[in-house]
C-alpha positions in Angstrom: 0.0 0.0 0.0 1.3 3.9 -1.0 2.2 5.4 2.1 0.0 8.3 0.4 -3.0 6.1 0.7 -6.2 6.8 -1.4 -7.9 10.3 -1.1 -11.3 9.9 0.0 -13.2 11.9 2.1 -14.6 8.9 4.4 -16.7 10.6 7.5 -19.7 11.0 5.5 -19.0 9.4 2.2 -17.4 6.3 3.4 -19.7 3.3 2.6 -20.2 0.9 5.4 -21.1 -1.9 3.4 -21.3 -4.4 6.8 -22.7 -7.6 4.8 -24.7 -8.4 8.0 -27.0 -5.6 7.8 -27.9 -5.9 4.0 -31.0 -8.1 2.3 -32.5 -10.2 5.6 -30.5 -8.6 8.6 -30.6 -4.8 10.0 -27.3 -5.6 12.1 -25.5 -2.6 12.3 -21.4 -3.5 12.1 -20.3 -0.4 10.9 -16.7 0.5 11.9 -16.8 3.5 14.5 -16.9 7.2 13.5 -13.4 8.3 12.9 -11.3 11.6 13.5 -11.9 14.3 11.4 -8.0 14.0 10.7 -8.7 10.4 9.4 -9.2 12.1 5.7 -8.7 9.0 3.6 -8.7 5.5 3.1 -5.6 4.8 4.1 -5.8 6.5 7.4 -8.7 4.6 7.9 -7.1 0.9 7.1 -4.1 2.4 9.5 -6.2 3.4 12.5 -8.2 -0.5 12.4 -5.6 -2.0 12.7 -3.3 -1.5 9.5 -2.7 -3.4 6.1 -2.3 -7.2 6.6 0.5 -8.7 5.0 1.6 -11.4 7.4 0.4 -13.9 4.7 2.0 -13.3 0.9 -0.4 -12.5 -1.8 -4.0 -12.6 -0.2 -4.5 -8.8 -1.1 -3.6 -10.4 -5.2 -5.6 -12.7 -4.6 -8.3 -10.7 -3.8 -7.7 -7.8 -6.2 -7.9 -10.4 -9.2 -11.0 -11.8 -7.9 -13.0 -8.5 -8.1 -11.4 -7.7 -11.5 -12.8 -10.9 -12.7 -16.2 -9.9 -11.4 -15.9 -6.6 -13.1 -14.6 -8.2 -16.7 -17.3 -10.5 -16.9 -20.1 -8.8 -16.2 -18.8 -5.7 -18.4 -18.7 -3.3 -15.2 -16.4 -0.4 -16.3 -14.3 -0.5 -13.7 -11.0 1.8 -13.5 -8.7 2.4 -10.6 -10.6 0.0 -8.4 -8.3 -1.0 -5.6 -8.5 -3.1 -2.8 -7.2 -2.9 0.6 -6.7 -5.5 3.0 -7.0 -4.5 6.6 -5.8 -6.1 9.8 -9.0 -6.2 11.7 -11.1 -9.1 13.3 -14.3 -7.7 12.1 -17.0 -9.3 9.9 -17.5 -6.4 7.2 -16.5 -4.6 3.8 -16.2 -1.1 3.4 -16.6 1.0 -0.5 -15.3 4.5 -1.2 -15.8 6.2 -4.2 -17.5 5.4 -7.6 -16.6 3.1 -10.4 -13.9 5.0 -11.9 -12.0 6.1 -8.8 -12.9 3.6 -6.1 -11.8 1.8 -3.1 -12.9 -1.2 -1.4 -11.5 -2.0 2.2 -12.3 -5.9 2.9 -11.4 -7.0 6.7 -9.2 -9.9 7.6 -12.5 -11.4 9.7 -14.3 -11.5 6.6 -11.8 -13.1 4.6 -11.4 -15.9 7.7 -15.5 -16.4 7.6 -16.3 -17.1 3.6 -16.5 -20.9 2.9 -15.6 -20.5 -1.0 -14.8 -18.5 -3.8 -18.4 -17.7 -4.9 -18.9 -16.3 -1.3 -16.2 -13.9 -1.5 -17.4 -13.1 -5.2 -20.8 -11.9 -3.6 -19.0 -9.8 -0.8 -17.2 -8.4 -3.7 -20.3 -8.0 -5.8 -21.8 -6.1 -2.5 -19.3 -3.5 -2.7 -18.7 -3.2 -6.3 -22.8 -2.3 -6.3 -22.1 0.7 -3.4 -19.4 1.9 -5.8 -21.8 2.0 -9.0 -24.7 3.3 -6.7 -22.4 6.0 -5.1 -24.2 5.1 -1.6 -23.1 8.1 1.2 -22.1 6.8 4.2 -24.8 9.4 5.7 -27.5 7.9 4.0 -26.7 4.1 4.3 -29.9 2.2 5.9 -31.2 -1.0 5.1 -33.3 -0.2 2.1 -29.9 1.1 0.5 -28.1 -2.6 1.3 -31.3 -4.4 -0.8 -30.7 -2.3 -3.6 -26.9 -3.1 -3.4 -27.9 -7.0 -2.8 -30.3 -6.7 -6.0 -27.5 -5.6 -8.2 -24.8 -7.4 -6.6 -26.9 -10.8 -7.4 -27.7 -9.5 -11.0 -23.9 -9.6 -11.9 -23.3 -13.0 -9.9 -26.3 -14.7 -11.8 -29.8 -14.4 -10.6 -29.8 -18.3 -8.5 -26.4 -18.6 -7.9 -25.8 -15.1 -6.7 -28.5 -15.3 -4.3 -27.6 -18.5 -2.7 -23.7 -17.1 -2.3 -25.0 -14.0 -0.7 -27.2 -15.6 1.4 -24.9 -18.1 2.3 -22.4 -15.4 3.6 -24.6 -13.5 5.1 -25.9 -16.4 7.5 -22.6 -17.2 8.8 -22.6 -13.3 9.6 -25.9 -13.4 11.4 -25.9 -13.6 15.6 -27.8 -17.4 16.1 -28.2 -19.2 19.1 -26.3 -22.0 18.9 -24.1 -23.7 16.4 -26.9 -26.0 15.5 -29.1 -23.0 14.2 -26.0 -21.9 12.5 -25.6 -25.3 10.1 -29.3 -25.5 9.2 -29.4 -21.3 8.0 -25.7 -22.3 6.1 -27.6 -25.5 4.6 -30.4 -23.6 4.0 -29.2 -21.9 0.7 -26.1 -23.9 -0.5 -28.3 -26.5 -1.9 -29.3 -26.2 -5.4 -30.2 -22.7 -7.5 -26.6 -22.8 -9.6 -25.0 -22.2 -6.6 -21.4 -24.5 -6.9 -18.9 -24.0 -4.6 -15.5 -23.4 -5.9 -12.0 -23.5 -3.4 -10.5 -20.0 -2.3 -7.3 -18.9 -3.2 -4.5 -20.6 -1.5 -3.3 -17.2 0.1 -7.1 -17.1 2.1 -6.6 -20.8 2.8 -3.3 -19.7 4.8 -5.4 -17.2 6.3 -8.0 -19.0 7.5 -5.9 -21.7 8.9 -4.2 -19.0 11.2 -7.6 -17.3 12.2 -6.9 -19.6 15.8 -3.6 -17.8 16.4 -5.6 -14.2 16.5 -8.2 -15.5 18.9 -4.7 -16.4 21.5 -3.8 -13.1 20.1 -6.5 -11.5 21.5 -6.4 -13.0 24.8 -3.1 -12.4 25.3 -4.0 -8.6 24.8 -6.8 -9.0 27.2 -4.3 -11.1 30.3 -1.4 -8.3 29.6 -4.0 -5.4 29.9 -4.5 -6.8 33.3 -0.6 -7.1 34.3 -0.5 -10.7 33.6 2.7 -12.2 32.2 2.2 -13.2 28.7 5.5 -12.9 27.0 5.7 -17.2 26.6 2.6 -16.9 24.5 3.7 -13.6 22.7 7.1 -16.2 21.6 5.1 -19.2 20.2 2.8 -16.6 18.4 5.7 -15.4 16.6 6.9 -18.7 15.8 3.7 -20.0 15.1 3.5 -17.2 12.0 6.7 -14.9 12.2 5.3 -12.5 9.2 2.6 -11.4 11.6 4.0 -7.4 12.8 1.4 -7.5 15.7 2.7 -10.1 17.2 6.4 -8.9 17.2 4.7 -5.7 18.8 2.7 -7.9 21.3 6.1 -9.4 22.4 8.2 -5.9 22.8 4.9 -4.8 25.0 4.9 -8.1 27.4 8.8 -7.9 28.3 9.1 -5.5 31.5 12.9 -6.1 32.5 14.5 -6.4 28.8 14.7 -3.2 25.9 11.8 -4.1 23.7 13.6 -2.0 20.8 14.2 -5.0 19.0 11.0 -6.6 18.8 9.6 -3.6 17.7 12.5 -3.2 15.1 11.2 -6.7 13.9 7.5 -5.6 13.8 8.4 -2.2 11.7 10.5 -5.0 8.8 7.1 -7.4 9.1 4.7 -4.4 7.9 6.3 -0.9 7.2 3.5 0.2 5.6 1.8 0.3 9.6 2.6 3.2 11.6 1.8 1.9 14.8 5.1 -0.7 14.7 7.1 2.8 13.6 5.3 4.7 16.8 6.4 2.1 19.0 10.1 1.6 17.5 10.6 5.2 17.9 9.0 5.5 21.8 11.2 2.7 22.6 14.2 4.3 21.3 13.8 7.6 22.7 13.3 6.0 25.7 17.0 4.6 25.5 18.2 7.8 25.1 18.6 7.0 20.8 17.9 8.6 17.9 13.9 8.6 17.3 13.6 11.0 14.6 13.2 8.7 11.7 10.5 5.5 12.9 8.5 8.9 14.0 8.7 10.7 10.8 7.4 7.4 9.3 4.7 7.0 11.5 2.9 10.3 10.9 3.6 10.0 7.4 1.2 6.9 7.7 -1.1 8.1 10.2 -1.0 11.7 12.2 -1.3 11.4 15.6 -0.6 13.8 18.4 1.4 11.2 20.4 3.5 10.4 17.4 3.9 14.5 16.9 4.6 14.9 21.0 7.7 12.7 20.8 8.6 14.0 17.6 8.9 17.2 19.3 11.1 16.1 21.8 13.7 14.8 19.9 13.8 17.5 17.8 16.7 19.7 18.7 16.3 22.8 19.8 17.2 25.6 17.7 
């Protein structure tokens, strides 16, 4: 991802194409409001948790599945990127139009669809906010059934339905994992709808979804001043390309200079500023030179804490 990310305006134009509240549901999973200073969509992807790229080529593999959409069902799309983002959540975010559009899929997406056609109708979803220009301010249920209705035109009237509907109940809050098979059996059966294997990049990812749920507790026992810094090591080694991890481990050790974890964590993802924002911290902190990992964490994401330590390592004129 450009460090200069993709202008869009995104507090009241930025789609919040949360598959759960479209067609059947009126779930609202819409990421929070951001900061006015939170201009674009790369500021947004930063602040949620950054671009993931702990697994090689799933944002590829992605892109050339929504370019495939788009060339066979003669959308004239241009400049339509997509962003990965590292974030647990079960949504899809569109900016823009179809000539100068974004579209911001979440990692907990990616680890929920079952197949190819799924992610096809997530993709569909979005690619229908683009065409409709949908505002962000103006986004209610009746505005995800249109989006459905075309977004199951260009996947093929049976089949597109089924692969939305099959997505969209894995997204929907039922009361036990019973309920949960029969609404998934529900609508794979018949209609056109086939199945077809994800991209080996979102196998990978899937596979690892377990290690972010130890990920996630280990955030939750450190918060409360529990030792976690044995866990933080074997999720490192469990997947090593993973920057949050490395930053997990600087965090947990008390007694030893974190710098170098958090030197690992900025060569895992240095397109993240938070891994930069740490780096720097930790290095000022040891009386170093900061003035660089700073720099490069504002230039990804402008935040005052980022600015106040800039400040102080800034000589004094």
């Amino acid at each position: 991802m450009s460090r200069s990310g993709v202008s869009r305006i995104v507090k009241d134009s930025f789609a919040c194409g949360s598959l759960a509240r479209s067609l059947l549901l009126s779930v609202t999973l819409c990421l929070p409001a951001v900061a006015s200073e939170l201009v674009n969509v790369s500021h947004v992807v930063q602040s949620i948790g950054g671009p993931y790229n702990a697994i090689a080529d799933v944002q590829s593999e992605v892109q050339s599945l929504l370019d495939e959409l788009a060339t066979n069902n003669a959308i004239p799309v241009n400049n339509i990127r997509v962003f990965i983002a590292n974030n647990p959540g079960r949504n899809a975010l569109a900016s823009g139009n179809l000539t100068s559009g974004t579209v911001v899929i979440n990692r907990g997406l990616l680890a929920l669809v079952a197949d190819r056609q799924q992610l096809r109708a997530a993709l569909a979803h979005e690619l229908a906010h683009l065409q409709r220009q949908d505002s962000g301010g103006h986004r209610r249920l009746i505005v995800e059934r249109r989006a459905d209705t075309l977004a199951v035109k260009w996947l093929g009237e049976a089949a597109g339905l089924r692969a939305l509907l099959a997505l969209l109940s894995t997204t929907t809050e039922l009361d036990s994992a019973q309920q949960h098979f029969a609404a998934r059996q529900q609508y794979l059966p018949n209609g056109g709808y086939t199945p077809e294997a994800l991209p080996p990049g979102i196998q990978r990812l899937q596979a690892h979804e377990a290690l972010y749920s130890r990920y996630q507790q280990a955030q939750a026992q450190l918060s409360r001043g529990d030792n976690i810094s044995a866990e933080a090591v074997k999720l490192t080694k469990a997947l090593p390309g993973e920057a949050k991890f490395w930053l997990l481990l600087g965090n947990s050790l008390s007694s030893t200079p974190p710098c170098d974890f958090y030197a690992a964590a900025v060569d895992k993802n240095p397109d993240w500023f938070l891994p930069w924002l740490k780096l720097g911290e930790c290095q000022q902190q040891q009386g170093g030179e900061a003035t660089e990992p700073l720099r490069n964490s504002l230039a990804l994401l402008p935040t005052p804490h980022a600015r106040t330590l800039l400040n102080k390592s800034q000589p004094e004129s």
